[in-house]
C-alpha positions as CSV (number, residue, x, y, z in Angstrom):
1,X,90.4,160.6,22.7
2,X,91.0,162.4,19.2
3,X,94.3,164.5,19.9
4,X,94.6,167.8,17.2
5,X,97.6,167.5,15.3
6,X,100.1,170.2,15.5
7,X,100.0,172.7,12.5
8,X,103.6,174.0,11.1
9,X,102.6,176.9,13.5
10,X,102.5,175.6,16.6
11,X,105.9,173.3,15.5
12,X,107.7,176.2,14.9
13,X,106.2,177.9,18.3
14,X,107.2,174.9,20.0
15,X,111.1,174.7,19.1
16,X,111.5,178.5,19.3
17,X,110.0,178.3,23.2
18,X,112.4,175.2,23.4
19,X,115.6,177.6,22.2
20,X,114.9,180.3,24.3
21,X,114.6,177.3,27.2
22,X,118.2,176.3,26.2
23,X,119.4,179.1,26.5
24,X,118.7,179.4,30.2
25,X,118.3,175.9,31.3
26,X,121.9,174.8,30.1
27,X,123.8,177.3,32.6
28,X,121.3,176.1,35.6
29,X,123.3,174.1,38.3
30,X,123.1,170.5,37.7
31,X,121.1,170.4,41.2
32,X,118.3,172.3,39.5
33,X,118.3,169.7,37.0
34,X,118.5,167.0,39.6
35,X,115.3,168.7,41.5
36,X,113.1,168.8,38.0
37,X,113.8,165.1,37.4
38,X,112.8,164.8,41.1
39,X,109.6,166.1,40.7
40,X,108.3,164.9,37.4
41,X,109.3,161.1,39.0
42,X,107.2,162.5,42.1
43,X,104.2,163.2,39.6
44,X,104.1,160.1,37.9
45,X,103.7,158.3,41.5
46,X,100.8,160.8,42.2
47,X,99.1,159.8,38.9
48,X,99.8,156.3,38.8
49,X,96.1,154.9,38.9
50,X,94.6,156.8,36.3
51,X,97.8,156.9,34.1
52,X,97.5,152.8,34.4
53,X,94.1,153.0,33.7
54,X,94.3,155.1,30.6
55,X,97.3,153.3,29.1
56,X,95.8,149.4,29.3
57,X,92.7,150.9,27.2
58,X,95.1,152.1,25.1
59,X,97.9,149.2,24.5
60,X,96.1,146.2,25.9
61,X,98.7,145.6,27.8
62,X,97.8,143.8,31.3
63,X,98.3,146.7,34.3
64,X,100.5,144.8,36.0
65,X,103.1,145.1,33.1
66,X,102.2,148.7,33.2
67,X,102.8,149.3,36.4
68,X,106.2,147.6,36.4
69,X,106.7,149.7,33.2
70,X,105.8,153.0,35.0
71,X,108.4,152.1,38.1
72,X,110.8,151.4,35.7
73,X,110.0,155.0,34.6
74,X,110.5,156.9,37.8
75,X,113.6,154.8,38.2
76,X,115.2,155.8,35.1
77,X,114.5,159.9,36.3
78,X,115.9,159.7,39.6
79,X,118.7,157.2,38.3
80,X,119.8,159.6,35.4
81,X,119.1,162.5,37.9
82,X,121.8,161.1,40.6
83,X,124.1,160.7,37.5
84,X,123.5,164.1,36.2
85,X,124.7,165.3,40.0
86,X,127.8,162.5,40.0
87,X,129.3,164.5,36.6
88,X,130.8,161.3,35.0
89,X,129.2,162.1,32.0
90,X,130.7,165.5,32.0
91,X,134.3,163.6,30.9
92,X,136.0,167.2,32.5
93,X,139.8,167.0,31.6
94,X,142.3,169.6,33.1
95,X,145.6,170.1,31.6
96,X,147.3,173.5,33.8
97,X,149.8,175.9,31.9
98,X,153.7,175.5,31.2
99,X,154.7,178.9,30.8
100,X,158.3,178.0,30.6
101,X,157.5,175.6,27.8
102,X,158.9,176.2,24.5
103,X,156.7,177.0,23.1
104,X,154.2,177.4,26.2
105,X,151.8,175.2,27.0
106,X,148.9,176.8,27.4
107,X,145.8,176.4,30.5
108,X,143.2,174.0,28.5
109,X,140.0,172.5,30.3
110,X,137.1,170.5,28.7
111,X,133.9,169.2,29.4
112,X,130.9,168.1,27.7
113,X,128.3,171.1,27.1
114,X,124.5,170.3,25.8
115,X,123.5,170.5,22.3
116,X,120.4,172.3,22.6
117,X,116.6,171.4,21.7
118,X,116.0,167.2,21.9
119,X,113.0,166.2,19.9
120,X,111.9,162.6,21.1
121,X,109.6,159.8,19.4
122,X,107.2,158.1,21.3
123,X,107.5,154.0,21.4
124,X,104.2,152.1,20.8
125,X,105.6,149.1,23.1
126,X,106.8,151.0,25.8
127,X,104.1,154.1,26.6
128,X,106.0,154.8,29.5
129,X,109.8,153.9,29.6
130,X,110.5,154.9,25.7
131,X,108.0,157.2,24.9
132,X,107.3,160.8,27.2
133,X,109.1,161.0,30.2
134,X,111.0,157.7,29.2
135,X,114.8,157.2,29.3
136,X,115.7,159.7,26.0
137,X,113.5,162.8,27.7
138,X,115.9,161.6,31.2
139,X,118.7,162.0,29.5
140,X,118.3,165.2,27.7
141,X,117.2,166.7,30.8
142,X,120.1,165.2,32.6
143,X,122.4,166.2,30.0
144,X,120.3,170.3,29.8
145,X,118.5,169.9,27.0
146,X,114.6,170.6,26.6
147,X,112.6,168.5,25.1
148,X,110.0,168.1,22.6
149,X,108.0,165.0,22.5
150,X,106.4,163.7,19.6
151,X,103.6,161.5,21.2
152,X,103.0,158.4,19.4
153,X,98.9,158.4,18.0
154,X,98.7,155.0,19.6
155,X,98.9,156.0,23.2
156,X,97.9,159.6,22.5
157,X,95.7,160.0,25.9
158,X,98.5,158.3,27.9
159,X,101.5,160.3,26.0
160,X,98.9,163.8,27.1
161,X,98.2,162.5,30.7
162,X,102.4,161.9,31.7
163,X,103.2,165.5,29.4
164,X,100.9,167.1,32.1
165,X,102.7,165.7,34.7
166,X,105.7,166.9,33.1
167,X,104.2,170.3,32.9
168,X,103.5,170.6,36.5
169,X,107.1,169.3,37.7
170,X,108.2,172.0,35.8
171,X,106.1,174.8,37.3
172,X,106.7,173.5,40.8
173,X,110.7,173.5,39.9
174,X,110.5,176.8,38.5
175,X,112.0,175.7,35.3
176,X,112.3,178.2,31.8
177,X,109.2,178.5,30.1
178,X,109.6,175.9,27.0
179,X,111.4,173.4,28.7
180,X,108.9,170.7,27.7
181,X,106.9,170.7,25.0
182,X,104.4,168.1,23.5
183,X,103.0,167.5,20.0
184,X,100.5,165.2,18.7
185,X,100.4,164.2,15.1
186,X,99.1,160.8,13.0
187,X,101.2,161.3,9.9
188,X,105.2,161.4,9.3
189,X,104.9,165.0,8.0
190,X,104.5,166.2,11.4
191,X,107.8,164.1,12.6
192,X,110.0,165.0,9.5
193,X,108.9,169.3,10.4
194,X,110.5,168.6,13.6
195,X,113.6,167.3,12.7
196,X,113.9,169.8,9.7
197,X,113.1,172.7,12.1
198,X,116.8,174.7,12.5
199,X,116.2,175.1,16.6
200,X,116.2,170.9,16.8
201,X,119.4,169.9,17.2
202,X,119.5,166.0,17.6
203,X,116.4,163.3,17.9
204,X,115.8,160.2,20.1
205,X,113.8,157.4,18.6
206,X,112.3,154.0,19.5
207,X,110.8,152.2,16.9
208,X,110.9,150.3,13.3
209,X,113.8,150.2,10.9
210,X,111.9,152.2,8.4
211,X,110.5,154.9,10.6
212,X,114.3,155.6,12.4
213,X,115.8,155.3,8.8
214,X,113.9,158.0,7.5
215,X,114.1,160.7,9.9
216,X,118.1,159.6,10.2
217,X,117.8,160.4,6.5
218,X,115.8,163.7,7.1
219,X,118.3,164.9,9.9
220,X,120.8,164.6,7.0
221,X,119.3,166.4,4.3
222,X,119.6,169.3,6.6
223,X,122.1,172.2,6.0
224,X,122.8,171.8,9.1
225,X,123.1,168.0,10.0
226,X,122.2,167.0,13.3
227,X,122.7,163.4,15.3
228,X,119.6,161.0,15.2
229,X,119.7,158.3,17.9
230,X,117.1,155.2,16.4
231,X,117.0,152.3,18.3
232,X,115.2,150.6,15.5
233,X,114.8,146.6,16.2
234,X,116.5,143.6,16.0
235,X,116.0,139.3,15.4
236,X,118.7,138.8,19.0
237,X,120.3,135.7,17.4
238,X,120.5,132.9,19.7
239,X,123.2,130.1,18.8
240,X,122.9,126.9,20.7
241,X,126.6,125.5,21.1
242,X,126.4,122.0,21.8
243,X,127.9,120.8,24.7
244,X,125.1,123.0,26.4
245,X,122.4,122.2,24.9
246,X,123.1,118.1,25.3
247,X,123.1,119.2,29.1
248,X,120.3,121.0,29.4
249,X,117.6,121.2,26.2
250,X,114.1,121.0,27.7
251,X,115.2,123.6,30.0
252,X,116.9,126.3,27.4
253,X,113.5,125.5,25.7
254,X,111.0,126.6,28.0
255,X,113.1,129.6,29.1
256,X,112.9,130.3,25.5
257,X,109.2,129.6,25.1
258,X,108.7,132.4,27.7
259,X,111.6,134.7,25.9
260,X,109.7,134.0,22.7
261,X,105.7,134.8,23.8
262,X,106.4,137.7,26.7
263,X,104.0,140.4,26.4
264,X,103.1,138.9,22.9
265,X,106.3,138.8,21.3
266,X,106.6,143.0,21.7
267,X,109.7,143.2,22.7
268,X,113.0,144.8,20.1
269,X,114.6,142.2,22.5
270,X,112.4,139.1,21.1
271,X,114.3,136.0,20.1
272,X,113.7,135.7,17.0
273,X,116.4,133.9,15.4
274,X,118.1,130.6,17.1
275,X,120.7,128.8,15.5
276,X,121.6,125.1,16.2
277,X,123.4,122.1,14.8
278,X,121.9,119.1,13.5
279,X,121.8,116.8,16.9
280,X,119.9,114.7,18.9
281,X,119.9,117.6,21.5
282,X,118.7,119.8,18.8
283,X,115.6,117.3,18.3
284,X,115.3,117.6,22.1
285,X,115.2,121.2,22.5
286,X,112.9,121.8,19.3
287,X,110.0,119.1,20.8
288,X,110.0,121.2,23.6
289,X,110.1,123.9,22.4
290,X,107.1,123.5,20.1
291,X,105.3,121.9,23.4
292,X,105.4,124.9,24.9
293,X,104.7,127.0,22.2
294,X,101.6,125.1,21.9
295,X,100.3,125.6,24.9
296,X,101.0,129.3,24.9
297,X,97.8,131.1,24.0
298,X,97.5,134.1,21.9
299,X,97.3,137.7,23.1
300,X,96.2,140.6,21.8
301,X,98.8,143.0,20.3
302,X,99.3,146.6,21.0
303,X,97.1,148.0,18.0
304,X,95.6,147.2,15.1
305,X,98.3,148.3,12.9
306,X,101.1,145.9,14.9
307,X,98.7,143.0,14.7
308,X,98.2,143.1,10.9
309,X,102.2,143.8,10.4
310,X,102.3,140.5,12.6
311,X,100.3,138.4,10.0
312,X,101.3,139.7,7.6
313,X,105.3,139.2,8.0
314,X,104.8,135.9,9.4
315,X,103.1,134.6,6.8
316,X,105.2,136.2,3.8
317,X,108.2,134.1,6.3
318,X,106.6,130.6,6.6
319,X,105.8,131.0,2.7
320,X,109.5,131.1,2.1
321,X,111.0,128.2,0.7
322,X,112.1,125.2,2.7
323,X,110.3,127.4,6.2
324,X,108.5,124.7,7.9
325,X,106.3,125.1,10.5
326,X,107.0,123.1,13.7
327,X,104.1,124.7,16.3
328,X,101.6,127.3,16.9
329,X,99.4,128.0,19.7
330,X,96.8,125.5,20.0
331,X,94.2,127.9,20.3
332,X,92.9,130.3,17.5
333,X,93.8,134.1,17.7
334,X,91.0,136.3,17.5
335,X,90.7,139.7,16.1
336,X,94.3,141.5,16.4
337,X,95.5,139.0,18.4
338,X,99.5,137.5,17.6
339,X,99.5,133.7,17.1
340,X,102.8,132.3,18.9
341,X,104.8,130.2,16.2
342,X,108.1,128.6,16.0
343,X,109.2,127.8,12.2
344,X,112.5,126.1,11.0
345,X,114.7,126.2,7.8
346,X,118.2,124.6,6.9
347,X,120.7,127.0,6.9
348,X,121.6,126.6,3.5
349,X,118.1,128.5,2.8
350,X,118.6,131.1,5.0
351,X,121.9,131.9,4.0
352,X,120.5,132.5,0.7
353,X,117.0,134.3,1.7
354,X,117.5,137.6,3.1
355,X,113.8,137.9,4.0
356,X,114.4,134.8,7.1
357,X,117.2,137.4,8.4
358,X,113.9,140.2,9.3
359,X,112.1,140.9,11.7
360,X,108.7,139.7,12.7
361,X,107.5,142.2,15.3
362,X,105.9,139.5,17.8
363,X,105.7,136.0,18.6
364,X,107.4,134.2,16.7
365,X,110.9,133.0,16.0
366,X,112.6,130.7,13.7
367,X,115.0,127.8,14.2
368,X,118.1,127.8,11.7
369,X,119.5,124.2,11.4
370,X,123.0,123.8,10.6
371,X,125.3,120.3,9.1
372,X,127.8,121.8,11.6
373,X,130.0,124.3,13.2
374,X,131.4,126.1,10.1
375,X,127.5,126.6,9.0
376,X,126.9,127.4,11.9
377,X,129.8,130.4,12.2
378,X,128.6,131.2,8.4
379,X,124.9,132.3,9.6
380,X,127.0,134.7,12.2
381,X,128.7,136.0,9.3
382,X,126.1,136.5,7.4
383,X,124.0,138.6,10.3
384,X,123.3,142.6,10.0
385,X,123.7,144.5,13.3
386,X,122.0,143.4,16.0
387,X,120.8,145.1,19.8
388,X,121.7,141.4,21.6
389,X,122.9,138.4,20.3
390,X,123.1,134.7,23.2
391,X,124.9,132.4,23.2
392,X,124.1,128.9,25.4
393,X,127.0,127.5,25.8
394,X,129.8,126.0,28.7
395,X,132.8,127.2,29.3
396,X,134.4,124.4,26.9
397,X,132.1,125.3,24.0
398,X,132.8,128.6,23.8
399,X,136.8,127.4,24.1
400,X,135.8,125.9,21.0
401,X,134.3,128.0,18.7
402,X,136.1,130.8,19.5
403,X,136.4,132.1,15.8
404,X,132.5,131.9,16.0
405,X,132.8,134.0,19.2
406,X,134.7,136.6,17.5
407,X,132.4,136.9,14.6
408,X,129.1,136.9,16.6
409,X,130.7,140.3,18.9
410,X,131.1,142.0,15.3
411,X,127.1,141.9,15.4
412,X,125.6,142.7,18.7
413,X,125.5,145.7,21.1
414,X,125.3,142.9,24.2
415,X,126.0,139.9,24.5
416,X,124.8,137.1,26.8
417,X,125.2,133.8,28.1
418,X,123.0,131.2,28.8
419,X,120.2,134.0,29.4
420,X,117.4,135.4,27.0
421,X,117.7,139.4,26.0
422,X,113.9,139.8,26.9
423,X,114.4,142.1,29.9
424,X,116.6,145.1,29.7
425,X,118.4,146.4,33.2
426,X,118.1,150.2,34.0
427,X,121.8,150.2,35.0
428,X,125.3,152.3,34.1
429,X,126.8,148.7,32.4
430,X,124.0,148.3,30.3
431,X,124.3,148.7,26.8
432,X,121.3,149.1,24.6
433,X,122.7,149.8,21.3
434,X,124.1,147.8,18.6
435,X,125.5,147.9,15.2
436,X,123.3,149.4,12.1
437,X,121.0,148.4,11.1
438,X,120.0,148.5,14.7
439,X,121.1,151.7,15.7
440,X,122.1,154.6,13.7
441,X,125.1,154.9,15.6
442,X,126.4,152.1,17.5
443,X,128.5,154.2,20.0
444,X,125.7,154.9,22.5
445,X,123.1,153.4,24.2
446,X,119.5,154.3,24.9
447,X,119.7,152.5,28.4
448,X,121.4,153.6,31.8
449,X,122.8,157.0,32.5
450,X,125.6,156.6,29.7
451,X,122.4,157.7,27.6
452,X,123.4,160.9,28.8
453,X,126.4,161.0,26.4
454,X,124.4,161.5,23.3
455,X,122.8,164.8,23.6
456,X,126.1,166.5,24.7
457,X,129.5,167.6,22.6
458,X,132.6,168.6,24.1
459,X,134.2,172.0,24.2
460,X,137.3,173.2,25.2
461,X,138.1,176.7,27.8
462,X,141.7,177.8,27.1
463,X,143.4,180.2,29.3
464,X,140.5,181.5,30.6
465,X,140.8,183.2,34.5
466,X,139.1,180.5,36.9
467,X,136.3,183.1,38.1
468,X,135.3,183.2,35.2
469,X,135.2,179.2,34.2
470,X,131.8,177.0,34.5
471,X,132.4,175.5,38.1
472,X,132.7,172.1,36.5
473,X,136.3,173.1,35.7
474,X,137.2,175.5,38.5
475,X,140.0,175.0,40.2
476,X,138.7,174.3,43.9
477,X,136.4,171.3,41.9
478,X,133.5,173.1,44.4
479,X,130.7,170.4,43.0
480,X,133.2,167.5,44.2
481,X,133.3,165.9,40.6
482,X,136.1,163.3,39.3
483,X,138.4,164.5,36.9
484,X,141.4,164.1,35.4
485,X,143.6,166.8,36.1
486,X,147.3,166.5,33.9
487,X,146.4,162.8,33.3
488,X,145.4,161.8,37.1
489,X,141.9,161.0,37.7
490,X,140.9,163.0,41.2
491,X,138.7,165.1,43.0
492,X,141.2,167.1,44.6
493,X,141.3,170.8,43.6
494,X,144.5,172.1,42.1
């Protein structure tokens, strides 16, 4: 279905429905927050079939992933809701008056307020979890902040079917007129008017490095910068210590195999850099590997548009000097389908080719082979920000590259052991994040209710009376929050 795209008119309509929203949603109890989230999780259960339905024409995407996807969804409403209520987010600091100070110490209590207006991008890999009623729209709601949704073109129907369902959570809720809003447009132009619009006042994005990048460089052209929070892809650097993988080879390599081709590579977690040392366990793990690859068939990709991306950047890779190929899929992709592939290269190239070090959006990664572990260490080095990096390793291997350990947590937003970063955990440890270029800004993360934390800025009451202070930061504490009151966290009145 062919979805009109917004005119400057109906953006402008949109954000100024969103500020007048703002300015009665943010003084709302946080239960009436809690209740909305509620109820748009209620109405993606009572659309479920059709919404499947809908999105597997869309994405080709199997409906079982979907429908995982879409729990995932209501989970991360009703998580971030129960959060919202907790008020850990809310960071609410008391320090009470010293009159007889010299000079006196006056009555100063913060908390963390909401910025005003989020407008959020649309995913093409994840229709429901990143993209309308996905974890950023959670946690600008969580945080009181409406939201305008820029749906992306190549889910439109699905993006229109969950924005109803949004609309109808926020009739039965009885929430501000405005509160939601949801635009539809093909080209950047209608993105970039969004972000440049005065009443927007910060942006959540899912998506490639060149599509964040240049609304984080719209947002700051502004007069009036505002924060933009692109999670914009990463290569997850794998680095196979030794001791490990003599112990276990075959075994990291199928549970790479399966890292490597899951849901056709479409993941910003994907593998798609490993690093090893020249070894006989090295040979091991690469045979494997490449017998697994092989016998992994390929899949069609999310759209056109990904699957000629996918050709396109694995071939300008495997052209690259020295980039051998050591197994495809042993059957022929058809039309917009992703070809799993595993190449290799010394490390000596790719410490000198900066085009090994990007992204290919799919399946496919590439095996780095070092002389040894100060190569090895180098290729950390030499790596750009990244959401995850893995290590496999034993407890004596990391022991012993600990320098190397130092270097790779300079890169990565999470780090694991002897586990792939394919599958991300809806929970308040996770961090989804990472240092640019992977994120704009590094300090937050677009998983679990921390999430929260980026649509809000804190501001400071002093010496007001306590009738007249937000209940957050009264002095009977009559939501039950923790604070810390003069330097002791509690949640006993004062």
């Amino acid at each position: 279905m062919k979805f009109k795209d917004a005119t400057t008119e109906d953006i402008n309509a949109a954000m100024e429905k969103s500020w007048d929203a703002f300015l009665t949603y943010r003084k709302l109890p946080l239960q009436r927050r809690v209740e909305f989230m509620y109820a748009i999780a209620n109405e993606l259960d009572n659309i479920a079939t059709p919404l499947i339905e809908i999105a597997s024409q869309e994405t080709n995407l199997p409906k079982g992933r979907l429908e995982s996807e879409r729990k995932r969804t209501v989970f991360q409403l009703k998580s971030y809701a129960d959060a919202c209520k907790r008020g850990d987010w809310l960071d609410a600091r008391i320090d009470t008056a010293i009159p007889d100070k010299t000079p006196p110490k006056p009555d100063i209590r913060k908390m963390m307020v909401p910025l005003g207006p989020v407008v959020v991008f649309g995913a093409s890999n994840f229709p429901f979890a990143y993209s309308t009623a996905g974890g950023d729209t959670a946690c600008a709601f969580a945080a009181g902040c409406p939201v305008v949704v820029k749906a992306h073109p190549a889910h439109a129907e699905t993006s229109e079917m969950v924005a109803n369902a949004i609309f109808t959570a926020a009739k039965k809720s009885q929430m501000p007129d405005g509160i939601f809003a949801h635009i539809h447009g093909e080209g950047f132009e209608t993105g970039k008017a969004l972000v440049l619009h005065p009443r927007t006042k910060a942006v959540g994005f899912t998506g490639s490095f060149a599509g964040g990048k240049a609304l984080f460089d719209v947002a700051n052209q502004r007069k009036e910068p505002i924060p933009v929070f692109s999670e914009m892809g990463s290569v997850n650097p794998v680095f196979l210590l030794p001791e490990k993988l003599q112990q276990s080879a075959e075994q990291t390599a199928r549970m790479y195999a399966a890292s490597i081709t899951a849901s056709v590579g479409q993941f910003c977690t994907n593998p798609g850099i490993l690093i090893g040392i020249k070894s006989e366990a090295l040979d091991r793990f690469l045979k494997s590997l490449s017998e697994e690859i092989k016998n992994v068939a390929p899949g069609t990709m999310l759209h056109p548009g990904i699957a000629k991306a996918f050709v396109e950047k694995r071939q300008k890779a495997l052209s690259q000097n020295d980039v051998h190929v050591a197994a495809v899929s042993s059957q022929q992709p058809q039309e917009n389908q992703g070809q799993p592939t595993i190449a290799t290269v010394s490390a000596n190239e790719f410490l000198k080719n900066a085009i090994l070090h990007q992204e290919v959006f799919g399946p496919y990664s590439i095996l780095v082979i070092c002389e040894n572990d100060q190569q090895m260490e180098q290729v950390a080095l030499h790596l750009e920000g990244q959401l995850t990096s893995s290590i496999i390793a034993t407890e004596n291997d990391v022991q012993q590259h600990e320098s190397l350990i130092e270097a790779i947590k300079n890169i990565c937003g999470r780090f694991i052991m002897n586990g792939v970063p394919t599958g991300v955990e809806v929970c308040l440890s996770m961090n989804h994040g990472g240092p640019y270029p992977a994120t704009t800004d590094s300090r937050f993360t677009s998983v679990g209710a921390d999430g929260i934390k980026r649509f809000v800025r804190p501001m400071a009451f002093q010496n007001w009376p306590d009738s007249l202070l937000p209940d957050e930061l009264k002095n009977g504490n009559p939501l039950g929050l923790w604070r810390t009151v003069n330097d002791e966290f509690t949640r006993e009145g004062i």
